[in-house]
mmCIF file of the N, C-alpha and C atoms, coordinates in Angstrom:
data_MODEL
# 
_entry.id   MODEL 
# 
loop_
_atom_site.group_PDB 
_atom_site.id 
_atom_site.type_symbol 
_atom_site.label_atom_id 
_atom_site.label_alt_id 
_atom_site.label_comp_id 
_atom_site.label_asym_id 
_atom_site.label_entity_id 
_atom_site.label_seq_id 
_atom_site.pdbx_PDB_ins_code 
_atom_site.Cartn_x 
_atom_site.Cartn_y 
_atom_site.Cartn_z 
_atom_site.occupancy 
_atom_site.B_iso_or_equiv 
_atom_site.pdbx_formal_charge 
_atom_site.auth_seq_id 
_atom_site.auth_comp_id 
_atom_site.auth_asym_id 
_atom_site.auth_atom_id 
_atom_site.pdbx_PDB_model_num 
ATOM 1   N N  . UNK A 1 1  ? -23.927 -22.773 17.393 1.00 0.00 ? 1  UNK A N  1 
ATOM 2   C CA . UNK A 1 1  ? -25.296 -22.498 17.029 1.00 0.00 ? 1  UNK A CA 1 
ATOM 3   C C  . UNK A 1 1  ? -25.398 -21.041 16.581 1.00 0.00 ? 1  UNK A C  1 
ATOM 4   N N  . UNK A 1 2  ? -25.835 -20.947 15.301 1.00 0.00 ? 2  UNK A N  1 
ATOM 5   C CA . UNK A 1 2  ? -26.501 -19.399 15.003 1.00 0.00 ? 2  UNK A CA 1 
ATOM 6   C C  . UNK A 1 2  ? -27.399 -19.039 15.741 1.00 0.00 ? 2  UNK A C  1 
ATOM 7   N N  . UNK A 1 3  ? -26.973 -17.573 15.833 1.00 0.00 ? 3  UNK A N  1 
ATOM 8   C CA . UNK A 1 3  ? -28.002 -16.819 16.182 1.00 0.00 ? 3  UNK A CA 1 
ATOM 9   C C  . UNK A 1 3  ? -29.653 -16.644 15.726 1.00 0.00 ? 3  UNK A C  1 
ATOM 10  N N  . UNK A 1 4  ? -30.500 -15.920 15.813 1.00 0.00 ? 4  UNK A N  1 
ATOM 11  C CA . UNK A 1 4  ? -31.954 -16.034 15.491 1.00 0.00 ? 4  UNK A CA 1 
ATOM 12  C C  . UNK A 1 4  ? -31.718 -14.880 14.332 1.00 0.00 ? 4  UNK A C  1 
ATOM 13  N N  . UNK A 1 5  ? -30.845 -13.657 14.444 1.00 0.00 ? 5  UNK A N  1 
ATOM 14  C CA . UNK A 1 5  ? -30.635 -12.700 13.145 1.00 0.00 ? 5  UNK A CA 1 
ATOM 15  C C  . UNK A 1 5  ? -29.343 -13.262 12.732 1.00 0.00 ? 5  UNK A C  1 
ATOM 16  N N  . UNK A 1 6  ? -28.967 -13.303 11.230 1.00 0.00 ? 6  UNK A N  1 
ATOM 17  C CA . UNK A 1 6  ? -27.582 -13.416 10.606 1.00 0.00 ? 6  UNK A CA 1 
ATOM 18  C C  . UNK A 1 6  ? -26.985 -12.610 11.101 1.00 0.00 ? 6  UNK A C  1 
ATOM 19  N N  . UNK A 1 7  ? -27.159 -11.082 11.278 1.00 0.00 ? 7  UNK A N  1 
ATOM 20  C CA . UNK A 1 7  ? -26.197 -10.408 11.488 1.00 0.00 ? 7  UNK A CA 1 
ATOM 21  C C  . UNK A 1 7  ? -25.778 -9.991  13.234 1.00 0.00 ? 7  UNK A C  1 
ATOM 22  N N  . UNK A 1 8  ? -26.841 -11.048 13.821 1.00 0.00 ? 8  UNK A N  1 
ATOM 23  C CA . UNK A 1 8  ? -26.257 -11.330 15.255 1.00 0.00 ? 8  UNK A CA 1 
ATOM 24  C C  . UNK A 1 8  ? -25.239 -12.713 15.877 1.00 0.00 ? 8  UNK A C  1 
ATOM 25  N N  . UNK A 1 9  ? -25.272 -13.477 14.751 1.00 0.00 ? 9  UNK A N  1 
ATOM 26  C CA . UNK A 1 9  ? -24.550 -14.688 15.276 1.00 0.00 ? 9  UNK A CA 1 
ATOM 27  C C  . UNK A 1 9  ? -23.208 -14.186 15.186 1.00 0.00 ? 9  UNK A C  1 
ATOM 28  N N  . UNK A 1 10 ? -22.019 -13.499 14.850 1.00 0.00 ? 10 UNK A N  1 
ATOM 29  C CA . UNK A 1 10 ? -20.740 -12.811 15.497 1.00 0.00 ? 10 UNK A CA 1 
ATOM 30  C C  . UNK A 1 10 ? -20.796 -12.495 16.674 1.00 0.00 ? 10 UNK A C  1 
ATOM 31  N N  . UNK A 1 11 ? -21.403 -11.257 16.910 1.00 0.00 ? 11 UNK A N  1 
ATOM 32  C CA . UNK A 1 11 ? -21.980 -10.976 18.291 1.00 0.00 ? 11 UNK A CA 1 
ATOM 33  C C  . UNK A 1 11 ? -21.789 -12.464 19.432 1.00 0.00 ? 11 UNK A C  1 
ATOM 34  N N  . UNK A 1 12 ? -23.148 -13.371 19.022 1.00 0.00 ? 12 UNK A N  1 
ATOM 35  C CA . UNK A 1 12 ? -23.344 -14.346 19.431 1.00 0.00 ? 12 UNK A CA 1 
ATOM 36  C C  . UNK A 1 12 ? -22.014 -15.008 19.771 1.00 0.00 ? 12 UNK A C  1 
ATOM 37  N N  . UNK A 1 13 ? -21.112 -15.520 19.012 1.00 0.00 ? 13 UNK A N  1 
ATOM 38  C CA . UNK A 1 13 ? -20.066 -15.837 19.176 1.00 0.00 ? 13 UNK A CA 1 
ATOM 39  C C  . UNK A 1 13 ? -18.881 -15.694 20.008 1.00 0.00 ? 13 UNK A C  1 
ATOM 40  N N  . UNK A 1 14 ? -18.427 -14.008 19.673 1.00 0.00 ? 14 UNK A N  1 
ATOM 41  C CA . UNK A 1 14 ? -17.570 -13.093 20.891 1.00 0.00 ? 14 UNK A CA 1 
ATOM 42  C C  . UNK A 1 14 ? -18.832 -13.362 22.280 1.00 0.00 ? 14 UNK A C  1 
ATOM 43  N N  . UNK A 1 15 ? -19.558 -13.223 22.046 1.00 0.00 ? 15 UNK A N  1 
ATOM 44  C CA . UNK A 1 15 ? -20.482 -13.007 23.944 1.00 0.00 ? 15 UNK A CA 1 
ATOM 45  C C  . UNK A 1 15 ? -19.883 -14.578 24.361 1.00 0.00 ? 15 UNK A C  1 
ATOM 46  N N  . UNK A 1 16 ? -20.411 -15.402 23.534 1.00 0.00 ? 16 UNK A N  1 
ATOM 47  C CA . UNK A 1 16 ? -20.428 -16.957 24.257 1.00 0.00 ? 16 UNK A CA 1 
ATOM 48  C C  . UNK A 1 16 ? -18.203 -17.079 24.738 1.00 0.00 ? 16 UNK A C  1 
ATOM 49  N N  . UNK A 1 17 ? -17.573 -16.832 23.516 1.00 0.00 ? 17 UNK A N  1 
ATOM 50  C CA . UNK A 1 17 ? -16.222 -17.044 23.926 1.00 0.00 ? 17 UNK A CA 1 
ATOM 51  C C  . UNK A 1 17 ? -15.437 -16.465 25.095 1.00 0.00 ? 17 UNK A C  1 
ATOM 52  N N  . UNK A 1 18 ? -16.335 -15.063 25.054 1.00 0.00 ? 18 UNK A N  1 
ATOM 53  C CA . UNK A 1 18 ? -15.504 -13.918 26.896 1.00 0.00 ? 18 UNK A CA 1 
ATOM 54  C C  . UNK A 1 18 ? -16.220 -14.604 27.834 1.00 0.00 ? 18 UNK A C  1 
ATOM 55  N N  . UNK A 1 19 ? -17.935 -14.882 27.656 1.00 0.00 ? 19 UNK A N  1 
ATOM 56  C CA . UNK A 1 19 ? -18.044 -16.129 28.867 1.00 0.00 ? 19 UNK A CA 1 
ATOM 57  C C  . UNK A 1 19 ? -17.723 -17.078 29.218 1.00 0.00 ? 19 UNK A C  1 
ATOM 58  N N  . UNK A 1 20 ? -17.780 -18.120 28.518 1.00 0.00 ? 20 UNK A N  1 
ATOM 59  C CA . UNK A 1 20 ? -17.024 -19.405 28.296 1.00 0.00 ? 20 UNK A CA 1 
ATOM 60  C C  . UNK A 1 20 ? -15.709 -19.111 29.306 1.00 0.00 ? 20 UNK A C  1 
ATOM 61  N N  . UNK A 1 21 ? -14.876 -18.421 28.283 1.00 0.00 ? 21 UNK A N  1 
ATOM 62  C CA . UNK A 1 21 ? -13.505 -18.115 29.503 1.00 0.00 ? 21 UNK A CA 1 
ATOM 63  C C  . UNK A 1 21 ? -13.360 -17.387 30.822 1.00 0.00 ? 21 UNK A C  1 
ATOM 64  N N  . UNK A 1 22 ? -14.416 -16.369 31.092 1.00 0.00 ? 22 UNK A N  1 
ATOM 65  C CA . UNK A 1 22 ? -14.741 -15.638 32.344 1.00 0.00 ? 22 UNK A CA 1 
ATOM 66  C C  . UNK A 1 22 ? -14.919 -16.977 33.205 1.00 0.00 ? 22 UNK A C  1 
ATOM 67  N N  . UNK A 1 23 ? -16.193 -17.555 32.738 1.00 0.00 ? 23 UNK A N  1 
ATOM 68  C CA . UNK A 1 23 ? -16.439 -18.861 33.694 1.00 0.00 ? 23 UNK A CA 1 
ATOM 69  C C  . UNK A 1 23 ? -15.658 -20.049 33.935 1.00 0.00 ? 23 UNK A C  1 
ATOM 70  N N  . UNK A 1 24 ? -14.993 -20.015 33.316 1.00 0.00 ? 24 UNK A N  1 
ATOM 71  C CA . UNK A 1 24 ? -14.347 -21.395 33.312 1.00 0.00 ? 24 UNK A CA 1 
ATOM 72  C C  . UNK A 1 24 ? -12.280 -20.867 34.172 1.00 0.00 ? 24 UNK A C  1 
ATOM 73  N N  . UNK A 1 25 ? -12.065 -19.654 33.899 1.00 0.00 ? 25 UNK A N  1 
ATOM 74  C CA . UNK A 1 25 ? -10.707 -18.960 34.200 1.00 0.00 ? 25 UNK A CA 1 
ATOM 75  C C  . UNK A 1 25 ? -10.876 -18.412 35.173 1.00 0.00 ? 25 UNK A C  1 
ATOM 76  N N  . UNK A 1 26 ? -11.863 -17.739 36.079 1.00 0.00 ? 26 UNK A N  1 
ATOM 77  C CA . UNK A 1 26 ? -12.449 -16.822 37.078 1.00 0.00 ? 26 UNK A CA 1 
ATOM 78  C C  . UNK A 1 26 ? -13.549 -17.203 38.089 1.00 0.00 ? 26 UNK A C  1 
ATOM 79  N N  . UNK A 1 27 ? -14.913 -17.611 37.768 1.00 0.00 ? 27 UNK A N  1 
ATOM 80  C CA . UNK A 1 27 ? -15.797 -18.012 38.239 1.00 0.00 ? 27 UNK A CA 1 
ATOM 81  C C  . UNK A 1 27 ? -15.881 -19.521 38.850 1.00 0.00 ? 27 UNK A C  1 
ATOM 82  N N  . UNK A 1 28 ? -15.326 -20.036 37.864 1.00 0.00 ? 28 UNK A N  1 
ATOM 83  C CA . UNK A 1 28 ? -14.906 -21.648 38.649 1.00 0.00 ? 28 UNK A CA 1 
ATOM 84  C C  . UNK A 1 28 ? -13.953 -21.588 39.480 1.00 0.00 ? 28 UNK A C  1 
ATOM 85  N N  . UNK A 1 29 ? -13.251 -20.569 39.759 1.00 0.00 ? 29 UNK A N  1 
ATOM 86  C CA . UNK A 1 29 ? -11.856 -21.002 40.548 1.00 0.00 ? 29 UNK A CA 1 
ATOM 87  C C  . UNK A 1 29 ? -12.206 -20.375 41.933 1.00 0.00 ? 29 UNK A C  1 
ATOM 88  N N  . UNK A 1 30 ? -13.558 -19.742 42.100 1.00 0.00 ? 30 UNK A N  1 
ATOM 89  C CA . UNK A 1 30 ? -14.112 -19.075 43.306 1.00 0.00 ? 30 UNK A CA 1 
ATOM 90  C C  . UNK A 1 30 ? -13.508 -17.399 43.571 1.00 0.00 ? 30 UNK A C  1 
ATOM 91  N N  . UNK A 1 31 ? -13.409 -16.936 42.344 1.00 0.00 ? 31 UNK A N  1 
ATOM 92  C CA . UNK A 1 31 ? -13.298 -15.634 42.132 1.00 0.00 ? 31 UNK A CA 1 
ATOM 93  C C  . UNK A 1 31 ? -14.515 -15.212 41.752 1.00 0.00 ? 31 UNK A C  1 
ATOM 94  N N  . UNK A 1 32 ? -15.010 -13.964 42.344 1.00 0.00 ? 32 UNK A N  1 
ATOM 95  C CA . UNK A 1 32 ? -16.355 -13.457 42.199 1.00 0.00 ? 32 UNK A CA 1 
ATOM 96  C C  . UNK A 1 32 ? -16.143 -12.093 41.756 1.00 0.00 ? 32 UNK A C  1 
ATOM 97  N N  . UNK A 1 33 ? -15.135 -11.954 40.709 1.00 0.00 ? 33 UNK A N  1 
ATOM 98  C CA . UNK A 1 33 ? -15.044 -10.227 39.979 1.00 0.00 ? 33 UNK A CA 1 
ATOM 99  C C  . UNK A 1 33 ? -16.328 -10.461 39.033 1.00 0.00 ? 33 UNK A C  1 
ATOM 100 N N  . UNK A 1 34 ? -16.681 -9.070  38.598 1.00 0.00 ? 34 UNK A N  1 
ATOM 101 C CA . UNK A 1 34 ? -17.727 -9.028  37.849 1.00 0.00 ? 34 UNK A CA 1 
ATOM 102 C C  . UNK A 1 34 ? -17.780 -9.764  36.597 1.00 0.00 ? 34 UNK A C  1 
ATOM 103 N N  . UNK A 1 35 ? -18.488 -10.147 35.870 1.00 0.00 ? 35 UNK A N  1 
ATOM 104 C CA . UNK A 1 35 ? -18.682 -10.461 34.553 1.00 0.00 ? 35 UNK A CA 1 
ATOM 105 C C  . UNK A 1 35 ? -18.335 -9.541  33.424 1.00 0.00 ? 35 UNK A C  1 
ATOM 106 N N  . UNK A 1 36 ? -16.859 -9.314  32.735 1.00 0.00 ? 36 UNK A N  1 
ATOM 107 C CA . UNK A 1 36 ? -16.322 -8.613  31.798 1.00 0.00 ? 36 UNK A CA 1 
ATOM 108 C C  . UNK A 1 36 ? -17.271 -8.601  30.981 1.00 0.00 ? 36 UNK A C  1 
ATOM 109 N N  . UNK A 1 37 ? -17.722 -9.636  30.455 1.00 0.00 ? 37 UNK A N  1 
ATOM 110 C CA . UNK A 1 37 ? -18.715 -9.673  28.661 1.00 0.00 ? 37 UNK A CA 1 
ATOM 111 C C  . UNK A 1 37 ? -19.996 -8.734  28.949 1.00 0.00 ? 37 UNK A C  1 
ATOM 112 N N  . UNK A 1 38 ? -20.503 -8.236  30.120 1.00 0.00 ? 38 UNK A N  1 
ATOM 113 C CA . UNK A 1 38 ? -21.577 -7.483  29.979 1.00 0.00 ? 38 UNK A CA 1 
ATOM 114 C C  . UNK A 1 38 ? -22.117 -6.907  28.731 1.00 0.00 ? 38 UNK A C  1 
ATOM 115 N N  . UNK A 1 39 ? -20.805 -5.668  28.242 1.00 0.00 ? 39 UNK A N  1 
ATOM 116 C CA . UNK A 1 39 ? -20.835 -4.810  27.182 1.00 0.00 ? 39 UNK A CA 1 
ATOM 117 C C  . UNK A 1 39 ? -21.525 -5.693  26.057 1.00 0.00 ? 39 UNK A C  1 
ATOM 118 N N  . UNK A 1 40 ? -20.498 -7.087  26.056 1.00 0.00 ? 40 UNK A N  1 
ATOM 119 C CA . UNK A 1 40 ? -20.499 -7.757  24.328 1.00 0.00 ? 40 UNK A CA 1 
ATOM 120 C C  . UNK A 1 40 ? -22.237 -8.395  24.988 1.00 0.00 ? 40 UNK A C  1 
ATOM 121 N N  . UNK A 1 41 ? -22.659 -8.616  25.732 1.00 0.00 ? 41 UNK A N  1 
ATOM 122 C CA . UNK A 1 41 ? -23.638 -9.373  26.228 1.00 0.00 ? 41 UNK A CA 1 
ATOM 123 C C  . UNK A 1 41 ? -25.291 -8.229  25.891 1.00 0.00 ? 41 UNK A C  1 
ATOM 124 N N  . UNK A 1 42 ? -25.001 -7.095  26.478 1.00 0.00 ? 42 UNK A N  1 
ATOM 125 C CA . UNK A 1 42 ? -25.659 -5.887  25.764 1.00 0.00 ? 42 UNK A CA 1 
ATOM 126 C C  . UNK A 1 42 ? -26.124 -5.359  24.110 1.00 0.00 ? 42 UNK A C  1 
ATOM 127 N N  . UNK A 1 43 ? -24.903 -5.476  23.842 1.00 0.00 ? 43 UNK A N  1 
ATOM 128 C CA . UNK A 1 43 ? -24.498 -5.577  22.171 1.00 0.00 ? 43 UNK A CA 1 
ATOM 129 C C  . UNK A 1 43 ? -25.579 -6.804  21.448 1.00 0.00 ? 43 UNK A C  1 
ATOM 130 N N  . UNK A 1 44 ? -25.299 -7.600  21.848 1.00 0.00 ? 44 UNK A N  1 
ATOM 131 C CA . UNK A 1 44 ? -25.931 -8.841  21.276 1.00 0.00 ? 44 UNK A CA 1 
ATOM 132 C C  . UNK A 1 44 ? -27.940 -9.197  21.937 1.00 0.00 ? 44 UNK A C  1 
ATOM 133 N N  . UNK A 1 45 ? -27.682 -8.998  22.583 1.00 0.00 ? 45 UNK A N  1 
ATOM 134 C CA . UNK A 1 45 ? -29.073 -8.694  23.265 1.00 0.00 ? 45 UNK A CA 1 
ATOM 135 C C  . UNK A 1 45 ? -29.594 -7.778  22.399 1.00 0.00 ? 45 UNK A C  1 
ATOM 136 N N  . UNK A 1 46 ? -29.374 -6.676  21.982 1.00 0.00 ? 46 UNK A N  1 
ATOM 137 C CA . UNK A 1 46 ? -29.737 -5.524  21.186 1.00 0.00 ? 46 UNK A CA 1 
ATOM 138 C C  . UNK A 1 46 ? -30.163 -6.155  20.111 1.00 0.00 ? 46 UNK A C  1 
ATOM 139 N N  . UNK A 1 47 ? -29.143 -6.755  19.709 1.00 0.00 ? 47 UNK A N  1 
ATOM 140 C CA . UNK A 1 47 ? -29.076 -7.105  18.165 1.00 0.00 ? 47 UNK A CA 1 
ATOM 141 C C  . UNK A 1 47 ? -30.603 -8.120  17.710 1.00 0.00 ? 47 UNK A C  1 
ATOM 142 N N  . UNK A 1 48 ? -29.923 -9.223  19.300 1.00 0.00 ? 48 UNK A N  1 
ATOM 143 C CA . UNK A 1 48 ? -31.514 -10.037 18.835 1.00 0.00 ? 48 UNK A CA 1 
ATOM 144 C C  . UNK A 1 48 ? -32.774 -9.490  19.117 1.00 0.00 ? 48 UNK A C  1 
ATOM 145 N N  . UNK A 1 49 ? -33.098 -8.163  19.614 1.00 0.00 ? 49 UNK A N  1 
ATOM 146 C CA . UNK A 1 49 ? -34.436 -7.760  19.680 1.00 0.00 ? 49 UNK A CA 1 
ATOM 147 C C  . UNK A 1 49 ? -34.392 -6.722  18.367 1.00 0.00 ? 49 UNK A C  1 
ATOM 148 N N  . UNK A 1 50 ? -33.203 -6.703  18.053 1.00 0.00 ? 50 UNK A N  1 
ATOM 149 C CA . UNK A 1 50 ? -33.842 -6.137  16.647 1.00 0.00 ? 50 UNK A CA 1 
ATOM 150 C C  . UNK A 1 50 ? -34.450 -7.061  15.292 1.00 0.00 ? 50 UNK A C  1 
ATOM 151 N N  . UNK A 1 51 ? -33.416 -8.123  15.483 1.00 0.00 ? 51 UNK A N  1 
ATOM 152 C CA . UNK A 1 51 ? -34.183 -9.532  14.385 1.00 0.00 ? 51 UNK A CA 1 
ATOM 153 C C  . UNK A 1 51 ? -35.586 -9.674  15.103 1.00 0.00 ? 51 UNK A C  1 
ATOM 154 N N  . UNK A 1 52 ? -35.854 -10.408 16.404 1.00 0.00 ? 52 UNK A N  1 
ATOM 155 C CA . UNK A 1 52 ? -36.875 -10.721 16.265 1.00 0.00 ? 52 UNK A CA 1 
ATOM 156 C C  . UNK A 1 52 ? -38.036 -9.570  15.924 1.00 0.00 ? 52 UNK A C  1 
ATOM 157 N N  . UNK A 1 53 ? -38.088 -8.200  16.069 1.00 0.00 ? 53 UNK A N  1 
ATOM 158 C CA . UNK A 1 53 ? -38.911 -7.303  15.464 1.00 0.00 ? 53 UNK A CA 1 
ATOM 159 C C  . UNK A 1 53 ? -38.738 -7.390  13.999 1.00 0.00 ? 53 UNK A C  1 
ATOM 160 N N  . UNK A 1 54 ? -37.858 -7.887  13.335 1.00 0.00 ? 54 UNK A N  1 
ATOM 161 C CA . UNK A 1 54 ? -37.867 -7.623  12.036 1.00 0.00 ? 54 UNK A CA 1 
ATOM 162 C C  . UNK A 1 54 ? -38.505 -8.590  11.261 1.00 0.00 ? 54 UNK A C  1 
ATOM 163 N N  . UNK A 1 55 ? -38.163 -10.071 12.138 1.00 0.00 ? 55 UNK A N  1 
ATOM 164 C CA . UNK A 1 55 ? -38.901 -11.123 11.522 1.00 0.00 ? 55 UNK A CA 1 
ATOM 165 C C  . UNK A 1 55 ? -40.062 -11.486 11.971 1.00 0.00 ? 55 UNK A C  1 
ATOM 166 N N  . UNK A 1 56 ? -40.542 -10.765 13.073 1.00 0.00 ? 56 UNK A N  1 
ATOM 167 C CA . UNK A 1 56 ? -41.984 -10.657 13.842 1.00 0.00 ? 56 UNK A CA 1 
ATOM 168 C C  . UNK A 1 56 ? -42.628 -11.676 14.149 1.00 0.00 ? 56 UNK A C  1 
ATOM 169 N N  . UNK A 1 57 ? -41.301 -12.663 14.710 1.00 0.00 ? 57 UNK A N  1 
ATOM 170 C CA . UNK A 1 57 ? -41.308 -13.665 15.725 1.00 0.00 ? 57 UNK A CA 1 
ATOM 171 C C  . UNK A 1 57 ? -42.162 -12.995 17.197 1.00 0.00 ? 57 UNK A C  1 
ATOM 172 N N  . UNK A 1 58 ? -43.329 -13.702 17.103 1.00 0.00 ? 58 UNK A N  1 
ATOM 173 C CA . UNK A 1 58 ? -43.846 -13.353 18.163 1.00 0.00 ? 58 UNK A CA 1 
ATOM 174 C C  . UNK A 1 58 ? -43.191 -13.905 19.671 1.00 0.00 ? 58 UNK A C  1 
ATOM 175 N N  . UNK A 1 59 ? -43.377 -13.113 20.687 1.00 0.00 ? 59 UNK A N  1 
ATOM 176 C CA . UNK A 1 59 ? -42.551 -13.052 21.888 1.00 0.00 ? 59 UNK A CA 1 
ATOM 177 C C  . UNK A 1 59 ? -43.608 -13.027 22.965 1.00 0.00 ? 59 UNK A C  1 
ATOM 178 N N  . UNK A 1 60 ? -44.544 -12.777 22.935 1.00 0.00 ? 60 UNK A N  1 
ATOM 179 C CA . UNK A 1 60 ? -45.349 -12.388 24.160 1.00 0.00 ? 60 UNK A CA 1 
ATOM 180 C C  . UNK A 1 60 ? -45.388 -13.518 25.404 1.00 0.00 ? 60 UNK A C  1 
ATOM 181 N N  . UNK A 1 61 ? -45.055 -13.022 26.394 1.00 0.00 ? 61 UNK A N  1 
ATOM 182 C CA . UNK A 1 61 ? -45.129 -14.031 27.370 1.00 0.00 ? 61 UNK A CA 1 
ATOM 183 C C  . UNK A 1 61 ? -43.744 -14.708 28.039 1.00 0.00 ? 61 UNK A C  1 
ATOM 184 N N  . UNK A 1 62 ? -42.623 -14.235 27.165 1.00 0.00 ? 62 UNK A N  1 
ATOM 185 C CA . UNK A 1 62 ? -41.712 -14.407 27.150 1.00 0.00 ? 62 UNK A CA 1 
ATOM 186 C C  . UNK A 1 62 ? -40.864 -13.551 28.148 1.00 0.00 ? 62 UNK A C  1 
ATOM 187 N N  . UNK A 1 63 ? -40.140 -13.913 28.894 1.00 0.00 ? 63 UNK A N  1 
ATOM 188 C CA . UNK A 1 63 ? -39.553 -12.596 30.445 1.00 0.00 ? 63 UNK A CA 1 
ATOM 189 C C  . UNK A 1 63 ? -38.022 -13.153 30.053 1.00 0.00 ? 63 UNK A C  1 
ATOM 190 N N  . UNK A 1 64 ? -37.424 -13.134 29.487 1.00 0.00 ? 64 UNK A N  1 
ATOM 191 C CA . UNK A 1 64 ? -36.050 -13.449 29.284 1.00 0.00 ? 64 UNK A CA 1 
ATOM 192 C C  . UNK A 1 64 ? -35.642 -12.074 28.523 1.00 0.00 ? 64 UNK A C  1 
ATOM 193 N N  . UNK A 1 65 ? -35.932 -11.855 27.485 1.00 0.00 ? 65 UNK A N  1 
ATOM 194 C CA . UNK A 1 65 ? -35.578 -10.551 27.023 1.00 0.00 ? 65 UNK A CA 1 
ATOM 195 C C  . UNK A 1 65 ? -35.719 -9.192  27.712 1.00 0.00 ? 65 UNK A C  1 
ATOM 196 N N  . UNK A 1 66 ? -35.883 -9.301  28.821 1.00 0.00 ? 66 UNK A N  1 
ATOM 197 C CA . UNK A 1 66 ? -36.325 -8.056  29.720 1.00 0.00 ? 66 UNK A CA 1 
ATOM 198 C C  . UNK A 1 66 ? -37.056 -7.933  30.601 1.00 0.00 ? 66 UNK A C  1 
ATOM 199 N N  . UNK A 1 67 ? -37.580 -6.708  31.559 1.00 0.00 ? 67 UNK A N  1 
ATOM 200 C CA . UNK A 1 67 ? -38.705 -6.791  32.808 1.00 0.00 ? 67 UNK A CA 1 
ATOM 201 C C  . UNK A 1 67 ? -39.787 -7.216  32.120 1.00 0.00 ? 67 UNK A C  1 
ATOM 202 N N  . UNK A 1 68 ? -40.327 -8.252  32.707 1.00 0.00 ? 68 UNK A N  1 
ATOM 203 C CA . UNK A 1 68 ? -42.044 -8.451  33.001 1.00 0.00 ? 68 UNK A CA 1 
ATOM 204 C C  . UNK A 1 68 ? -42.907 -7.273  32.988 1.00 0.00 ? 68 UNK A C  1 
ATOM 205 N N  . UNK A 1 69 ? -43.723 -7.883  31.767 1.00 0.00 ? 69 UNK A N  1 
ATOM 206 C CA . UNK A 1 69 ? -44.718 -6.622  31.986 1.00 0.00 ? 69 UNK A CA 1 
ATOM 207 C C  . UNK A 1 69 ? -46.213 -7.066  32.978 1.00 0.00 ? 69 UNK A C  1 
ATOM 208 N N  . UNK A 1 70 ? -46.085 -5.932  33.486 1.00 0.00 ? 70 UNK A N  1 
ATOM 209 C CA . UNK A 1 70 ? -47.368 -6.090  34.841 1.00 0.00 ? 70 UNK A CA 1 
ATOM 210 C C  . UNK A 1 70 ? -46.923 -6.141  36.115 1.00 0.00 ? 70 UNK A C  1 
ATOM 211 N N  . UNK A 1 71 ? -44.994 -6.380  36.214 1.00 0.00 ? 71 UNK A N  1 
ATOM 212 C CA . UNK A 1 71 ? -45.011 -6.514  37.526 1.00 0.00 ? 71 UNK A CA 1 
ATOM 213 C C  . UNK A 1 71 ? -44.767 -4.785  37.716 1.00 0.00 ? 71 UNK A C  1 
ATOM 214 N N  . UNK A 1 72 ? -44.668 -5.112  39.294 1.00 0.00 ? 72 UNK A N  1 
ATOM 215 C CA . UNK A 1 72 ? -44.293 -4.012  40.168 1.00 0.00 ? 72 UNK A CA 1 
ATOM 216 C C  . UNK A 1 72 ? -42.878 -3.493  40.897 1.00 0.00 ? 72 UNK A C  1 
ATOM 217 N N  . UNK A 1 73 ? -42.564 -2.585  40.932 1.00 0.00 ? 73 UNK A N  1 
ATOM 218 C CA . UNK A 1 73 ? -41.393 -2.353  41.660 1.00 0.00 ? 73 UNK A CA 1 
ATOM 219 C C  . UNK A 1 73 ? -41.494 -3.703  42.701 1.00 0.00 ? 73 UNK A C  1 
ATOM 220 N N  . UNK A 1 74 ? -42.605 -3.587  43.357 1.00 0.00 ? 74 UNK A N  1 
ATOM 221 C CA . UNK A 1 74 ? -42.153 -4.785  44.484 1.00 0.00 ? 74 UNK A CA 1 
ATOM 222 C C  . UNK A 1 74 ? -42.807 -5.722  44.217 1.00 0.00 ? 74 UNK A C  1 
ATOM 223 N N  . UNK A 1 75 ? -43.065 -6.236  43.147 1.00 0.00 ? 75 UNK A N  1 
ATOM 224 C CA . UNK A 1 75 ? -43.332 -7.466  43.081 1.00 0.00 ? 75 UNK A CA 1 
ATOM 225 C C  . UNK A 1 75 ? -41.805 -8.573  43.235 1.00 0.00 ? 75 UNK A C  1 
# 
């Protein structure tokens, strides 16, 4: 599946393939080291909040791309 920007579906790609194998080589076998793809996972996250600002896909309401707005430290 492409990404939501053209020039994020690579990105998209490398993130899904270091997870894919993190989880399936590491995480399934009941090893709990950190998640390597962070970086590529960062990278690509970036990327798609820059398409969706560009194509001004509205988002509001949406808590996946980041903190909630309105909550509180302790909420």
């Amino acid at each position: 599946m492409n990404s939501v920007g053209e020039a994020c579906t690579e990105l998209k790609r490398e993130y899904d393939q270091c997870f894919n194998r993190w989880f399936a080589e590491t995480f399934l076998k009941g090893e709990r080291a950190a998640d390597p793809c962070g970086q590529l996972f960062r990278r690509y996250q970036l990327c798609v909040q820059k398409a969706i600002k560009e194509k001004d896909i509205p988002i509001e309401g949406l808590e996946f791309m980041g903190p909630s707005k309105g909550k509180t430290e302790n909420s």
